[in-house]
C-alpha positions as CSV (number, residue, x, y, z in Angstrom):
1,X,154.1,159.1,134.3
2,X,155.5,159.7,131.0
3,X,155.0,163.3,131.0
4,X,156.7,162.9,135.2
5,X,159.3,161.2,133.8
6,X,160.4,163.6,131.7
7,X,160.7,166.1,134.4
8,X,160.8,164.9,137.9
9,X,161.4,161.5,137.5
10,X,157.8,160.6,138.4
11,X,157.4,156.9,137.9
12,X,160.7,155.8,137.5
13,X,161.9,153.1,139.5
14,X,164.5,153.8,141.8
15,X,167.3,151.3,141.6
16,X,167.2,150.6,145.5
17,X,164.2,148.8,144.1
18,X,165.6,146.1,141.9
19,X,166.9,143.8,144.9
20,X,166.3,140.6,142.3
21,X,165.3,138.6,145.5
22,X,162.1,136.8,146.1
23,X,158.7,138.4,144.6
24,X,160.9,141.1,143.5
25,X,162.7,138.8,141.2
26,X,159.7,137.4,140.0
27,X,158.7,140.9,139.1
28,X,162.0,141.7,138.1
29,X,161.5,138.0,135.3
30,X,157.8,138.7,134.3
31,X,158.7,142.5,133.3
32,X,161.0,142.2,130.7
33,X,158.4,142.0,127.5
34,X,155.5,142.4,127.1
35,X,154.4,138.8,126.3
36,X,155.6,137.9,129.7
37,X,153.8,140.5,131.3
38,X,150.8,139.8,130.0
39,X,150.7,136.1,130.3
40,X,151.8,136.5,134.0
41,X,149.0,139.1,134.9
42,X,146.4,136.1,132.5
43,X,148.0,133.5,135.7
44,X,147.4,136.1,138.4
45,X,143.8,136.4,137.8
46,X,142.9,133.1,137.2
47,X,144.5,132.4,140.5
48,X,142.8,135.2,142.4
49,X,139.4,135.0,140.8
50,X,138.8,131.0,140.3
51,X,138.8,130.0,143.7
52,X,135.1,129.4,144.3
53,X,133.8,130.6,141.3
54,X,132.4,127.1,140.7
55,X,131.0,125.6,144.2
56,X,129.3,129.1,145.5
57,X,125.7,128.9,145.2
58,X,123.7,131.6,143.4
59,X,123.6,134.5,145.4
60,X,120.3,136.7,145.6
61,X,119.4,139.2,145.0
62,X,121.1,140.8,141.8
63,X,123.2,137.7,140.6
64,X,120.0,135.9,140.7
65,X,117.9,138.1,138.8
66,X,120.1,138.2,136.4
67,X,121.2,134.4,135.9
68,X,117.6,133.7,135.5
69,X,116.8,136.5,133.4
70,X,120.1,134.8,130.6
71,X,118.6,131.3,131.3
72,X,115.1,132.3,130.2
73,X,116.4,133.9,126.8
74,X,118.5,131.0,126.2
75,X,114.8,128.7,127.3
76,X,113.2,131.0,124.4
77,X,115.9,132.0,122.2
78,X,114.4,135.8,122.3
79,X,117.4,137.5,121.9
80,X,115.6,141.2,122.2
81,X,113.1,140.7,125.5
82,X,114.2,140.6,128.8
83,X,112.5,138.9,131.0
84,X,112.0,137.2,135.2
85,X,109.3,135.2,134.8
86,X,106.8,137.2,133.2
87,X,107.9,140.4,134.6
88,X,110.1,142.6,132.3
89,X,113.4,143.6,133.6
90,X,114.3,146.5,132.3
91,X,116.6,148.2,134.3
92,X,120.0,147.3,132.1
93,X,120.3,146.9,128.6
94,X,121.0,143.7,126.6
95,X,124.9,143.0,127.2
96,X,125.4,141.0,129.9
97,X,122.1,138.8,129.5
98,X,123.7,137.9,125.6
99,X,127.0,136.9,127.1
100,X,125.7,135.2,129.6
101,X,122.8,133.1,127.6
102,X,125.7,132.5,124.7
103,X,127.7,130.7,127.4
104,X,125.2,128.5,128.8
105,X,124.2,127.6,124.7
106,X,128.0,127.0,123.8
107,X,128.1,124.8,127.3
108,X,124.7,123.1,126.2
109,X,126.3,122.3,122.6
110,X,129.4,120.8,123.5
111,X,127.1,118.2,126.0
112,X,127.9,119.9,129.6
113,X,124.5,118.4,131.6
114,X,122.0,120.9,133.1
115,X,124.0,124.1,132.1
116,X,120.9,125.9,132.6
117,X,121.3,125.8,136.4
118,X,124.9,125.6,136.8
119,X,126.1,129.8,138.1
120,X,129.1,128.8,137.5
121,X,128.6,129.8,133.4
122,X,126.5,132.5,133.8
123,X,130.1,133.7,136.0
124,X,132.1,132.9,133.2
125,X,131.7,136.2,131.1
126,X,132.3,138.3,134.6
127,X,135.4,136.2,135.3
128,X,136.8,137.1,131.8
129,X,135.5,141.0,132.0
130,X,138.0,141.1,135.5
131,X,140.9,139.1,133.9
132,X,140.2,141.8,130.8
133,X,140.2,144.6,133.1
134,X,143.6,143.8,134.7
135,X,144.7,143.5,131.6
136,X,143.4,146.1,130.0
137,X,144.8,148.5,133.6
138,X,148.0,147.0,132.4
139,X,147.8,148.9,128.8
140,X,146.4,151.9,130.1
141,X,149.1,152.3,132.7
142,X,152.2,151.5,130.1
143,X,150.8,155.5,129.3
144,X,152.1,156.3,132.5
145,X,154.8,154.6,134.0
146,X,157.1,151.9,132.9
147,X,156.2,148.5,132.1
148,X,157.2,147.4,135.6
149,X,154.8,149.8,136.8
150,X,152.0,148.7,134.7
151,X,152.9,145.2,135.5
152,X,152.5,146.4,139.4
153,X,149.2,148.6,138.6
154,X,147.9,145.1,136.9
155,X,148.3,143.4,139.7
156,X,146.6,145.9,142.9
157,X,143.4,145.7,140.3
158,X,143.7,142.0,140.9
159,X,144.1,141.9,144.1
160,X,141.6,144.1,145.1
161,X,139.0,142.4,147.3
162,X,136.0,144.7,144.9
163,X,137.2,142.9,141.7
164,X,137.2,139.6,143.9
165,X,134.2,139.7,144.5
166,X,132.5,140.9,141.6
167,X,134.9,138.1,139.2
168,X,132.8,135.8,140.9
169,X,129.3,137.3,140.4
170,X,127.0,136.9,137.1
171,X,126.5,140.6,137.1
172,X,128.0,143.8,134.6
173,X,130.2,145.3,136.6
174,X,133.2,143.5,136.0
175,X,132.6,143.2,132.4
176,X,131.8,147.0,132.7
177,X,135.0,147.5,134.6
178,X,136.9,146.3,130.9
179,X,134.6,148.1,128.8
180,X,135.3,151.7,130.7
181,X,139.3,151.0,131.0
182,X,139.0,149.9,127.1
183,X,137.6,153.6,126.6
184,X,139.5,155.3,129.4
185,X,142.9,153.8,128.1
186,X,142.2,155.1,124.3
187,X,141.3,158.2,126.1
188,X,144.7,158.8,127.9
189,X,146.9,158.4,124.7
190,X,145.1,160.7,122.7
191,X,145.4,163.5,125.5
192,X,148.7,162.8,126.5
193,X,149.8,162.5,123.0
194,X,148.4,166.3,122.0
195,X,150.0,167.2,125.3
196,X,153.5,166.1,124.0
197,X,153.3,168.1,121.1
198,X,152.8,164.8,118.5
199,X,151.1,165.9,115.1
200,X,147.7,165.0,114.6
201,X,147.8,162.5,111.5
202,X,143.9,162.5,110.1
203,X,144.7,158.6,109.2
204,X,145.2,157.7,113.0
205,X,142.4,155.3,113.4
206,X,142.9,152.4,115.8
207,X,142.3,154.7,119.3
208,X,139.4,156.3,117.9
209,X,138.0,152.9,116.8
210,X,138.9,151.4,120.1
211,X,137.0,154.5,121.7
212,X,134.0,154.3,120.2
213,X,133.5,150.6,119.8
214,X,134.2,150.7,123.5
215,X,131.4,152.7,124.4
216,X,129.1,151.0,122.6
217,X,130.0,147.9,124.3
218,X,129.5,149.9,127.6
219,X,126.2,151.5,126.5
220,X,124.9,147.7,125.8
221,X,126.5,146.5,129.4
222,X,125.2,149.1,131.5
223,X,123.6,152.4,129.7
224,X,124.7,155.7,129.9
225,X,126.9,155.6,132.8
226,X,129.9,155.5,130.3
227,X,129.0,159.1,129.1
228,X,129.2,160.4,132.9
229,X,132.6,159.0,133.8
230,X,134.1,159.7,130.3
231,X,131.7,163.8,130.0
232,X,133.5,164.3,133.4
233,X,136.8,163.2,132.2
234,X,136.5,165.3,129.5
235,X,134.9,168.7,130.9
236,X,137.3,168.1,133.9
237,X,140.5,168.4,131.2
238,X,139.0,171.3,129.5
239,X,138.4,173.3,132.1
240,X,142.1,172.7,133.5
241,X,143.5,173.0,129.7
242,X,141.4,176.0,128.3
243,X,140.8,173.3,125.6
244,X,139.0,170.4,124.2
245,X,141.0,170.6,120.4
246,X,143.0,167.3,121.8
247,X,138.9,165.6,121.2
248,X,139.2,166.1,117.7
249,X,141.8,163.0,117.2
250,X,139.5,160.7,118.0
251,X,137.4,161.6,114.8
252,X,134.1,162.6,116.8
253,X,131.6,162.3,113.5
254,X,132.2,158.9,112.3
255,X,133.1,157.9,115.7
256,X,129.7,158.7,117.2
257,X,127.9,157.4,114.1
258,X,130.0,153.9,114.4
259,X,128.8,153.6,117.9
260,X,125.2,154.2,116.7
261,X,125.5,152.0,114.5
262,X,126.1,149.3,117.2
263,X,124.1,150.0,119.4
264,X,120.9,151.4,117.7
265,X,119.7,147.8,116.4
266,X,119.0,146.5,119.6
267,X,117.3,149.6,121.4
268,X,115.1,149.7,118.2
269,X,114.4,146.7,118.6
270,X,113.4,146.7,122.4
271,X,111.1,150.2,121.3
272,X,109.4,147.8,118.9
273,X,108.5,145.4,121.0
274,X,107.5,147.5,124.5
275,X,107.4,150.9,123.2
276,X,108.9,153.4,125.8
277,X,108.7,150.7,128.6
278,X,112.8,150.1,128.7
279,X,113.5,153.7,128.4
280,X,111.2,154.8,131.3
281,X,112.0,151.8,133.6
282,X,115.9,152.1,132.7
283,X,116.7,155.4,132.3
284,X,113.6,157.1,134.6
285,X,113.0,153.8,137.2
286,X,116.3,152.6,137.9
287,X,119.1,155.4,137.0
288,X,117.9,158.7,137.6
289,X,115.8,157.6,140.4
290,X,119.0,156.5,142.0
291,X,120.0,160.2,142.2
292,X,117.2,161.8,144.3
293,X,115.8,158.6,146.5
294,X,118.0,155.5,147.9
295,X,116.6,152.6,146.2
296,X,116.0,149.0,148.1
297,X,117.3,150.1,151.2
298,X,120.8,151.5,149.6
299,X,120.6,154.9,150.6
300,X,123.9,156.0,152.3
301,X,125.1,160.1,153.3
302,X,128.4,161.3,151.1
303,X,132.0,160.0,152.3
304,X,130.5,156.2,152.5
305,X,133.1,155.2,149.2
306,X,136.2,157.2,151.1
307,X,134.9,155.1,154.1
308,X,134.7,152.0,152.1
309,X,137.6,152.3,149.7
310,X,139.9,150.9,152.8
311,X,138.4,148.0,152.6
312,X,137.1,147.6,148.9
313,X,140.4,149.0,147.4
314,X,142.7,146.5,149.5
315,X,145.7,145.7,149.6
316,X,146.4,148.6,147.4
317,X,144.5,151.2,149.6
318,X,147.2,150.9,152.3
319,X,149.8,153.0,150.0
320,X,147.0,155.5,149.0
321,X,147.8,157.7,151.9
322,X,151.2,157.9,151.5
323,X,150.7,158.4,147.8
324,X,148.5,161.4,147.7
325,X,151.3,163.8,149.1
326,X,153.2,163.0,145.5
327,X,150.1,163.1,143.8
328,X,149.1,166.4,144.4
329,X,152.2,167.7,143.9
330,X,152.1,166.3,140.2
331,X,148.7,167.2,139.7
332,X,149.3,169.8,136.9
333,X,151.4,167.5,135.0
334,X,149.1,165.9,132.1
335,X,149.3,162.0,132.8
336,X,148.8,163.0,136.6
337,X,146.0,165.8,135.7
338,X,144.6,163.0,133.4
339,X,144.2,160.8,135.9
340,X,142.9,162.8,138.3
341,X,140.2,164.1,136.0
342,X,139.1,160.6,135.9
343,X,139.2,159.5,139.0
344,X,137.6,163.1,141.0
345,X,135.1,164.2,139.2
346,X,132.9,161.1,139.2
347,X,133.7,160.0,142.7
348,X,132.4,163.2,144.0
349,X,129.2,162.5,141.7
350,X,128.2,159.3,143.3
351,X,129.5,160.1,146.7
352,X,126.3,163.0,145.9
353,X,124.2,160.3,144.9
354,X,121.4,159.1,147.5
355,X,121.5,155.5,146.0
356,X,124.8,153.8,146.9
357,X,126.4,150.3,146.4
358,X,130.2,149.8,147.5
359,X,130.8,148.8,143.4
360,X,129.8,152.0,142.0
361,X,133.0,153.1,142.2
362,X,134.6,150.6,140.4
363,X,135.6,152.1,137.4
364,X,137.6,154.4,139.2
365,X,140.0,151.9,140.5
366,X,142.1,151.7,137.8
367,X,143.2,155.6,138.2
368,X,144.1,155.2,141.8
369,X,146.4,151.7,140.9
370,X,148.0,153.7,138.2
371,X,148.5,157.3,140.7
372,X,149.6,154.8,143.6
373,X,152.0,153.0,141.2
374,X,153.5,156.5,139.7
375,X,154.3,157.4,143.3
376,X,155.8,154.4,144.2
377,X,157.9,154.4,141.1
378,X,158.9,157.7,141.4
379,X,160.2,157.4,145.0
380,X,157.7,159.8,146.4
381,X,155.9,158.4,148.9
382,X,155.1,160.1,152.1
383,X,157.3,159.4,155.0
384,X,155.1,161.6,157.2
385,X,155.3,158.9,160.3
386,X,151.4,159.2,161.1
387,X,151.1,158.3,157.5
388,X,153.5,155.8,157.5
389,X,151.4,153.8,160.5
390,X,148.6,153.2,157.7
391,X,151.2,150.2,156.8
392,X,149.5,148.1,159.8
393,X,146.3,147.6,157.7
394,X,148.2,145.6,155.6
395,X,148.6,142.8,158.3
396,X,145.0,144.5,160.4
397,X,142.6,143.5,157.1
398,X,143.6,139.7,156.4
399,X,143.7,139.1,160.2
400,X,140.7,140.2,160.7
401,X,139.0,138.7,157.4
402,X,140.6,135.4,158.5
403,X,139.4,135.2,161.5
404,X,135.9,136.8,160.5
405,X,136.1,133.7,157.8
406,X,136.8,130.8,160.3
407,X,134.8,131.9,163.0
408,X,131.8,131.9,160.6
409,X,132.4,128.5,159.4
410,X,132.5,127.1,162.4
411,X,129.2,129.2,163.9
412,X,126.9,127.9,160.8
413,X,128.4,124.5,160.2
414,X,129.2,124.4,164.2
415,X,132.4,122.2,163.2
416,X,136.1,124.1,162.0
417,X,136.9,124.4,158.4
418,X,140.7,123.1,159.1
419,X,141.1,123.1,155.0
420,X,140.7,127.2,155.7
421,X,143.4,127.3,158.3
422,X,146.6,127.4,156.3
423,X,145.5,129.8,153.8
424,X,144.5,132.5,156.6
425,X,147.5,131.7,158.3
426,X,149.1,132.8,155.1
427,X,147.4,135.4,154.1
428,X,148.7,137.2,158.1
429,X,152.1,136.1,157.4
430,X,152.3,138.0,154.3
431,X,150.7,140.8,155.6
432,X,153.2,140.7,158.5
433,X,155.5,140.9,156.4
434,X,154.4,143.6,154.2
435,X,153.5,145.7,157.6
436,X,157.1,144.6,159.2
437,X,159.0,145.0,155.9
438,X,158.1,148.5,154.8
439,X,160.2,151.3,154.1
440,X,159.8,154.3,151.6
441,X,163.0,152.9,149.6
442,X,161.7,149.3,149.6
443,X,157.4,149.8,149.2
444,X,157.2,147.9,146.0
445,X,158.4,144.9,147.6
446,X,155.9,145.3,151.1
447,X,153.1,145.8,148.1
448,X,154.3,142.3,146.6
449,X,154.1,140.9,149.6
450,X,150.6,141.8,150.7
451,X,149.3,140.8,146.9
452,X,150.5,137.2,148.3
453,X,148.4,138.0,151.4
454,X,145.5,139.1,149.0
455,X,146.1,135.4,147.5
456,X,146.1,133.7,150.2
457,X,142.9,135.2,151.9
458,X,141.1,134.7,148.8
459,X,141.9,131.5,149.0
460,X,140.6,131.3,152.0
461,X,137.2,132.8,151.8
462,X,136.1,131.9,148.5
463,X,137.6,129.2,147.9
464,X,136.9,127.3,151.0
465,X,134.8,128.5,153.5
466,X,132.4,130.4,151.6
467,X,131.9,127.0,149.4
468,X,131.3,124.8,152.9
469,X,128.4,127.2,154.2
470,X,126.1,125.0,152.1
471,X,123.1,126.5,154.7
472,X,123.6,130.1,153.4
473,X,122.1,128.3,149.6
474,X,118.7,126.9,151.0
475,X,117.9,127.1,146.9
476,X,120.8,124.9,146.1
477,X,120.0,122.5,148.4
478,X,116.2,122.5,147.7
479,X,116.5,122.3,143.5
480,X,119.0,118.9,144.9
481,X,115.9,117.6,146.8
482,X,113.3,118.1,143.6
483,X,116.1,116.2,141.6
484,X,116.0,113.2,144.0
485,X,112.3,112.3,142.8
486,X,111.0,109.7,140.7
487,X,108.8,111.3,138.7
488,X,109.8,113.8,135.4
489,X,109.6,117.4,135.2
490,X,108.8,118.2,138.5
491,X,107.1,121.9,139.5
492,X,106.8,122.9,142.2
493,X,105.3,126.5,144.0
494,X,107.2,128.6,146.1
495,X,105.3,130.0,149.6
496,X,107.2,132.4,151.6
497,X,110.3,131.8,150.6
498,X,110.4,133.3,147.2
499,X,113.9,134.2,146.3
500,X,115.3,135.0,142.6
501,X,118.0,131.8,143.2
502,X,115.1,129.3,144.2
503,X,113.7,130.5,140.6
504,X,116.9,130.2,138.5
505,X,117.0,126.8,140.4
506,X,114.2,124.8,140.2
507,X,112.8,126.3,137.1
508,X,110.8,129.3,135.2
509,X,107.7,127.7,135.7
510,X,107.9,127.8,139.6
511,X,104.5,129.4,141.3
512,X,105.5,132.0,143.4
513,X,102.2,131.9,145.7
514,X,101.4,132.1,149.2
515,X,100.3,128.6,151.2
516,X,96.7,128.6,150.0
517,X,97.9,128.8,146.9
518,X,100.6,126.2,147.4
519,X,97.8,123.8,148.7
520,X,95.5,125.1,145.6
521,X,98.9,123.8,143.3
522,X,99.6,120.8,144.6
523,X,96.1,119.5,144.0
524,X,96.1,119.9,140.5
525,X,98.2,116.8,139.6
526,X,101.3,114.6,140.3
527,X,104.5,115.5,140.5
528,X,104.1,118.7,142.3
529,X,106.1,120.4,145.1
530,X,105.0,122.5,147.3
531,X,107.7,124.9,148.9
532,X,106.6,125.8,151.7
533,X,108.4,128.2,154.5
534,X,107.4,128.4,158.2
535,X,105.5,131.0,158.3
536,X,103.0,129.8,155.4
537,X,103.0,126.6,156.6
538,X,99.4,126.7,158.8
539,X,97.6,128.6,155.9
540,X,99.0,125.8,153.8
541,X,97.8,122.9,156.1
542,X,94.5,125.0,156.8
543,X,93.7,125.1,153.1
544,X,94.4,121.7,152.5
545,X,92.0,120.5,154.9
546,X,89.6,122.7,153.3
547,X,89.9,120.9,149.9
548,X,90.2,117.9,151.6
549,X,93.9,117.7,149.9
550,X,96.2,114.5,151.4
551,X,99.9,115.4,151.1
552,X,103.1,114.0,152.7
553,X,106.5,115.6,153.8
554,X,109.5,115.1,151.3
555,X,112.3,116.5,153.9
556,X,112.5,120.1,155.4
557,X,115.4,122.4,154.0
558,X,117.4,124.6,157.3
559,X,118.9,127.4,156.2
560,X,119.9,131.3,155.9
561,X,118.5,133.6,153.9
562,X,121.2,136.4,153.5
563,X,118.9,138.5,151.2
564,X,116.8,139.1,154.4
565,X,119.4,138.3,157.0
566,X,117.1,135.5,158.9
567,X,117.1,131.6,159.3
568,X,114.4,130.1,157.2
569,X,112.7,126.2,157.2
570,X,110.9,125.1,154.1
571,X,109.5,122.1,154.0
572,X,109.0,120.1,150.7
573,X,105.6,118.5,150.3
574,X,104.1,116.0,147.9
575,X,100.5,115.4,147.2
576,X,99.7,111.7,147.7
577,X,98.1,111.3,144.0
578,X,99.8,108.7,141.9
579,X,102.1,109.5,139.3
580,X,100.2,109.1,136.0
């Protein structure tokens, strides 16, 4: 870290490290400018997070909710409402749901058929929030260590298996992942630069205007979580410092005023049109009643992210352990101290918090590639041998995510996914080799080699078997039998199996009833569907008969429903009146 480097040499590759061999002279190549760098780490996550991203089915709950929530303010062209059906949702701001709905109307523009129900777009602004975030872990770590290092601190945020999964979700948090490194990363130079003793030039605008624009872009993604992570940053440093002068760089009056300026418009807008209704289901119903009650079943006791960073954090969480020993040594030094009042503060806060979802901590990861990286750099790493042993998880995690992967394949499609083999047989080699290979003199090139494994396995997962579990998307497979009709513009009502992806689906207008009601539906004129699941299925054929209604089977839909975690059977029927 610059500050480290100065005086002990913290993050400052040793020259044992620059073999030029393999992935370490591809590391070696990529490194030397910036252009390169950047264009390499652009590569890297389109290769980790495309696999997938276009053949996985909508996944409920959140993803769902959301998708369908874009599509109906692209359907309406409301820009300020937010809407399921006709139930507000409230519970984030506007962000997401405008990038989303402006992809699926530049898709619908340049002639893309049915962009409406294709995931795949509503993805596309998550995709480009990860690829921004590794890029943007890239700038905030050249603050830090050297270029190689912030090439290296680029890639464990792309290789972790949180920002995997979350590149491929129509959801904020990846896009809020770029928005809270954007803010973090302005907030690192100013600090470190008062720590170095730079003069404080009253025309220094572009980090200021970086900050603030950043977190207004964060306030319209996700609310006020940016003024948590960022407050605790902040109050953390001035405690440790005995001051908060270094804030007055970033030009606090006009910078909180731009940020108004960005963001006021819109909440004005939402206030005009459903008074306090946002405010108390955002702020009161979804964030603060996060704190004191678990919400939908999340509820989890404090330690669950340490538990879960392991896993989440991977492959990069393997060198965490023998990391921390250099860490806390370094923590009084600014770019270390810095870090750490990012990274500590916060965690602690939502480790407190009853309500608890494995990407809360997201925004956090950036902090530990960086600390990880400055250790590695630097030489320090642990060689404490009970520490050391942690290496195994390298080769452990893709072995058992492989065969986790293959074993599933075969259970639901009861056949093998042989297209998954070679990539999980890749993803163990490379983790052997990262487990077999590692030293404290040579850990940069046991991390390259399990980044390869990260590849590999999410190659694997995503991009294969994941895509072939066509049962685990009963919705996909249900909107597919609705298109196979005759007739035009289909509707159809949903009984007992209700989920938000049947919804984005099939379309807005879809009933969600019970089987009366589906019977009740169906009556009312031709080309109607009936959804019906198992378990409505004799108060659907008991109502018909009351009504005297004459229907017939279209085919019956198997499935999972991984919301719920059972099998479901819904069976498509048609009324037996003629199509007008």
């Amino acid at each position: 870290m610059i500050d480290m480097v100065q005086r002990r040499g913290f993050g400052r590759p040793p020259a044992s490290e620059n073999e030029g061999r393999g992935l370490t002279a591809l590391l070696d190549a990529v490194s030397g400018s910036h252009i390169r760098s950047v264009a390499f780490l652009i590569v890297c996550g389109f290769l980790f997070f495309l696999p997938g991203l276009f053949h996985i089915g909508p996944i409920d709950r959140d993803e769902a909710r959301f998708a369908q929530a874009s599509k109906q303010m692209a359907e309406t062209g409301d820009p300020v409402d937010i809407r399921f059906q006709d139930e507000v949702r409230y519970k984030k701001p506007v962000g997401i749901y405008w990038l989303q709905a402006g992809v699926v109307k530049t898709a619908e523009k340049l002639g893309l058929p049915r962009p409406e129900i294709r995931i795949w777009l509503y993805r596309v602004p998550s995709l480009f929030g990860a690829i921004g975030a590794v890029l943007l872990t890239y700038w905030t770590a050249l603050a830090f260590v050297t270029r190689r290092g912030a090439v290296l601190a680029g890639l464990l945020m792309c290789a972790s298996v949180m920002l995997g999964i979350e590149a491929r979700l129509a959801t904020t948090d990846a896009v809020l992942l770029m928005t809270t490194t954007t803010v973090m990363g302005a907030l690192a130079r100013v600090y470190l630069s008062w720590q170095r003793g730079e003069a404080f030039e009253r025309g220094a605008w572009a980090l200021p205007a970086i900050f603030w624009t950043a977190m207004a872009a964060s306030v319209l993604v996700k609310g006020p979580l940016i003024f948590l992570i960022a407050g605790l940053t902040i109050a953390a440093l001035g405690f440790l410092d005995r001051s908060v002068q270094w804030l007055r760089r970033l030009h606090p009056v006009p910078g909180v005023l731009w940020m108004l300026l960005l963001i006021l418009p819109w909440f004005v807008a939402i206030y005009l049109k459903s008074g306090d209704s946002f405010f108390v289901n955002s702020v009161g119903g979804d964030m603060l009643s996060k704190v004191a009650s678990p919400q939908e079943s999340h509820g989890a006791p404090p330690g669950l992210y340490f538990v879960l960073f392991w896993v989440t954090f991977w492959p990069g969480s393997t060198l965490a352990g023998v990391a921390a020993p250099a860490v806390w040594r370094a923590r009084r030094e600014p770019g270390a101290q810095f870090l750490l009042a990012w990274l500590v503060p916060s965690w602690i806060v939502f480790e407190l918090i009853i309500t608890k979802l494995p990407h809360y901590v997201l925004p956090m990861y950036p902090a530990i590639a960086i600390l990880i990286v400055g250790a590695l750099q630097s030489h320090a790493l642990s060689r404490s041998a009970w520490i050391v042993r942690g290496a195994a998880w390298w080769f452990v995690f893709p072995a058992i995510a492989s065969v986790a992967a293959v074993v599933l394949g075969i259970s639901v499609l009861k056949q093998p996914v042989f297209a998954a083999w070679p990539f999980a047989a890749a993803a163990m080699v490379f983790g052997l080799f990262a487990w077999w290979m590692y030293d404290e003199a040579h850990a940069e090139r046991s991390l390259l080699n399990s980044v390869a494994s990260s590849l590999a396995l999410s190659a694997c997962v995503f991009g294969i078997v994941l895509p072939a579990l066509t049962p685990l998307f009963p919705s996909v497979q249900i909107a597919k039998a609705l298109r196979s009709v005759e007739c035009k513009g289909p509707l159809a009502a949903a009984a007992g199996y209700q989920e938000p992806s049947l919804v984005f689906m099939v379309g807005t207008q879809t009933l969600l009833t019970n089987g009366s009601g589906a019977a009740d539906f169906l009556q009312q004129g031709s080309c109607r569907f009936a959804l019906v699941e198992w378990r409505e299925e004799r108060a659907f054929a008991q109502r018909a008969d009351a009504i005297g209604l004459h229907y017939a089977i279209v085919t019956r839909i198997e499935g999972y429903n991984i919301s719920q975690g059972r099998e479901v059977s819904v069976a498509v029927f048609r009324s037996d009146i003629d199509d007008e």
